[in-house]
C-alpha positions in Angstrom: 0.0 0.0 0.0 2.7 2.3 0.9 4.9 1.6 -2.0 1.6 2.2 -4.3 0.7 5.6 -2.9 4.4 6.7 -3.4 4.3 5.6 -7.2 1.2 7.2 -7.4 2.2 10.8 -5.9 5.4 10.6 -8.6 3.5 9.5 -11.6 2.6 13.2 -12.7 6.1 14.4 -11.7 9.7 15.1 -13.5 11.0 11.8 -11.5 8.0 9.4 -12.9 11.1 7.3 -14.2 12.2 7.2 -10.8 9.3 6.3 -9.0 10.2 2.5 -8.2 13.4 3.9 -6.0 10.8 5.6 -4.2 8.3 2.6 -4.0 11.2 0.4 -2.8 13.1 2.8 -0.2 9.2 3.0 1.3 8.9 -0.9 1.4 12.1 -1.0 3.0 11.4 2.0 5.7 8.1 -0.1 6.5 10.1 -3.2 7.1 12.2 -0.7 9.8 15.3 -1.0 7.5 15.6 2.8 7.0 19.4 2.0 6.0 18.1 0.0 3.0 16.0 2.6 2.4 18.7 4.9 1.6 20.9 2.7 -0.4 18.1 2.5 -2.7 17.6 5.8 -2.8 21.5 6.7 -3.4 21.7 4.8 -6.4 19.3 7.6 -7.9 19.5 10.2 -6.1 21.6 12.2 -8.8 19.2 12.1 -11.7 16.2 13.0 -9.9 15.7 15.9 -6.6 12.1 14.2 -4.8 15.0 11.1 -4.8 17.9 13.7 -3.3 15.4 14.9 -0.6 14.3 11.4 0.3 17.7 10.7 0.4 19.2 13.5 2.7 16.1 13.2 5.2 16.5 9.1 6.0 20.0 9.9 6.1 19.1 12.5 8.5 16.9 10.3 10.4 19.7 7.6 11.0 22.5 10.2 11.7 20.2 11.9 14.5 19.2 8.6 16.5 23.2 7.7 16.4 23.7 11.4 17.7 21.7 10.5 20.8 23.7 7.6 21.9 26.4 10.6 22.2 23.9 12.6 24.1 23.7 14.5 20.8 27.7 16.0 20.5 28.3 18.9 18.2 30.2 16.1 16.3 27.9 13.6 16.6 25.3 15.7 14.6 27.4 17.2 12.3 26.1 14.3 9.5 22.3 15.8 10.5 23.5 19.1 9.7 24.8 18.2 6.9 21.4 16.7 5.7 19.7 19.6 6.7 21.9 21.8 4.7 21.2 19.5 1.6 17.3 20.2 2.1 17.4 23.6 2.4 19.1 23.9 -1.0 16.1 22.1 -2.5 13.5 23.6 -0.9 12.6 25.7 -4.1 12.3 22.7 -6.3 10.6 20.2 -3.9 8.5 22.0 -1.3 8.3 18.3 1.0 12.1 19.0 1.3 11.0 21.7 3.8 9.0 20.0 6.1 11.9 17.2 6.0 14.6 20.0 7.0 12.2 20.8 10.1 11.5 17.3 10.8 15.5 16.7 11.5 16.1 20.0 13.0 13.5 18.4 15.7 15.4 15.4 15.2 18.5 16.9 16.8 16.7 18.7 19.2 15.9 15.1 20.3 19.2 13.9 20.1 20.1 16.5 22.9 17.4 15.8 24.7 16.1 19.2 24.4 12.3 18.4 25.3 10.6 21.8 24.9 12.7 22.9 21.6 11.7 19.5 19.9 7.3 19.5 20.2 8.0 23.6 19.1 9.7 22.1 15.9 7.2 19.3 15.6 4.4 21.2 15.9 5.7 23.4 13.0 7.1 20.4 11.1 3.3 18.5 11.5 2.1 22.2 10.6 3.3 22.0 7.5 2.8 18.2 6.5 -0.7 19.0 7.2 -1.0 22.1 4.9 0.8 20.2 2.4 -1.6 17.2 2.6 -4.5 19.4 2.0 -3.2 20.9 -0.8 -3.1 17.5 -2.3 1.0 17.9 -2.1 3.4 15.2 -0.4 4.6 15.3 3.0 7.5 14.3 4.3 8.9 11.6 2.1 9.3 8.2 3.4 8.5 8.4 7.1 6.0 10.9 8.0 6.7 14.0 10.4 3.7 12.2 11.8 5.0 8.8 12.5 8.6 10.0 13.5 6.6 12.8 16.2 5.7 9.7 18.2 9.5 8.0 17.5 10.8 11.3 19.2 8.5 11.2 22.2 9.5 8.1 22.8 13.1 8.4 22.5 12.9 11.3 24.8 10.5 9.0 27.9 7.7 11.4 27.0 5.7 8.5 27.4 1.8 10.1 27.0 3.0 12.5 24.7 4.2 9.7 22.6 1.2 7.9 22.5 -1.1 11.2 21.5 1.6 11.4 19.0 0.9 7.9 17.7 -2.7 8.1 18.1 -3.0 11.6 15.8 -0.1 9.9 13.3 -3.1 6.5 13.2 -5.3 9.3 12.0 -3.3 11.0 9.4 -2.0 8.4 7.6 -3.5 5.0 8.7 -2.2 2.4 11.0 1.2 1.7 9.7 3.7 -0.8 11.0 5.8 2.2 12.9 2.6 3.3 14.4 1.9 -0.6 15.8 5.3 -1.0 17.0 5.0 2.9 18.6 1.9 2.3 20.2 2.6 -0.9 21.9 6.0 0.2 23.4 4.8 3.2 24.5 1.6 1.3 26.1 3.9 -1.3 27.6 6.3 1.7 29.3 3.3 2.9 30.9 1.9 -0.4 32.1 -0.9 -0.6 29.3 -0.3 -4.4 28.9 -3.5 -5.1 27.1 -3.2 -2.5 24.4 0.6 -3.5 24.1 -0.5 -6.5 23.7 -2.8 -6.1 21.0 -0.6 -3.3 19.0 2.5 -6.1 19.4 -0.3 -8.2 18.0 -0.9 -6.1 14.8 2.3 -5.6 14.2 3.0 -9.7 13.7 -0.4 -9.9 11.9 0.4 -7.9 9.1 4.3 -8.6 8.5 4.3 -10.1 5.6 5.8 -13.2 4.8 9.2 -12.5 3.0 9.6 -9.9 4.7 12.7 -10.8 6.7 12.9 -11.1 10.8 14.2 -7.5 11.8 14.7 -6.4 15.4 11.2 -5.1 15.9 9.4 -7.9 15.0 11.5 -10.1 17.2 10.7 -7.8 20.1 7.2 -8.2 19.0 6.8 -12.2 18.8 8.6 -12.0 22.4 6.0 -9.9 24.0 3.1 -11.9 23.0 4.6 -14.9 23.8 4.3 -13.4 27.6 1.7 -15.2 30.0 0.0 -11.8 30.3 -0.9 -11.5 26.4 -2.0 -15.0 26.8 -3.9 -14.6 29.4 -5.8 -11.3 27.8 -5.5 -13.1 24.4 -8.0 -16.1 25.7 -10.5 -13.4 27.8 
């Protein structure tokens, strides 16, 4: 589905050529493999700038969450503001590549931990995805400022705001994979075992069947394998 909608949004574009690079960077994202995401991108990247913006802002992504395991350095981030340098010399040819820049400025806002400055930036950054929506335009390429609002909660032990986060990104643009995995561990850190349970559930339910064993969906067969999913699985 995901893949779909992306070759759909580039079908009327310059990049309609392109638009399988896209369709496969967004299966991979939705498998949580955001680094085979960009290798796919990377390989066209050069002949086409939606691919360029896509490119920058997983690479962003990536760069960021490896920034916080440094409690988000100067040098640690240099790679995000690297990306974010990239994106703001597109924004005049592909408008997404603004809400992308945004997106990882609150990114490394996260990466330092910096609570307050991060929901300011994702309140802009969802600002503009939702403008952009309604316009009939793109958002953020990839991994929506949506879905990635409730991933910086989370990283951040923001706990409820996290799962408001989740919750609103469930309404924007469906119940992805990212939003499963987001709801339940945010549900299970806050002692929510049954809807941790059933979000865990969801996740395994829909993975499809060549689609590889990542992390995630390890952590996700684990927890309903626990006597308490059991338990609510057979009430």
């Amino acid at each position: 589905m995901i893949a779909w909608l992306v070759a759909l949004m580039l079908a009327q574009s310059p990049c309609s050529n392109d638009s399988a690079a896209m369709a496969a960077a967004a299966d991979r994202s939705a498998m949580f493999d955001l680094q085979g995401a960009t290798k796919r991108l990377a390989a066209e990247m050069k002949a086409c700038p939606e691919i360029a913006v896509a490119y920058w802002y997983v690479h962003g992504l990536i760069a960021a969450r490896e920034a916080y395991r440094f409690g988000g350095s100067p040098e640690s981030l240099e790679p995000v503001k690297q990306a974010m340098a990239e994106l703001q010399s597109r924004v005049s040819a592909v408008p997404a590549a603004e809400i992308a820049q945004v997106v990882l400025q609150a990114a490394s806002s996260a990466a330092q931990s910096e609570r307050e400055e991060m929901g300011l930036l994702l309140e802009h950054a969802l600002s503009l995805e939702g403008n952009a929506r309604s316009a009939g335009l793109p958002g953020a390429p990839i991994v929506s400022a949506s879905e990635v609002a409730g991933d910086f909660w989370l990283q951040v032990h923001r706990f409820e705001d996290a799962r408001r986060a989740y919750t609103a990104a469930a309404e924007r643009v469906g119940a992805t994979r990212r939003v499963a995995l987001g709801l339940a561990r945010t549900a299970s850190r806050l002692n929510d075992l049954p809807v941790a349970c059933e979000q865990y559930r969801a996740l395994v339910s829909t993975w499809p069947k060549a689609g590889g064993e990542p992390p995630e969906l390890t952590e996700a067969r684990a927890f309903i394998g626990r006597a308490e999913c059991r338990t609510a699985s057979r009430k």
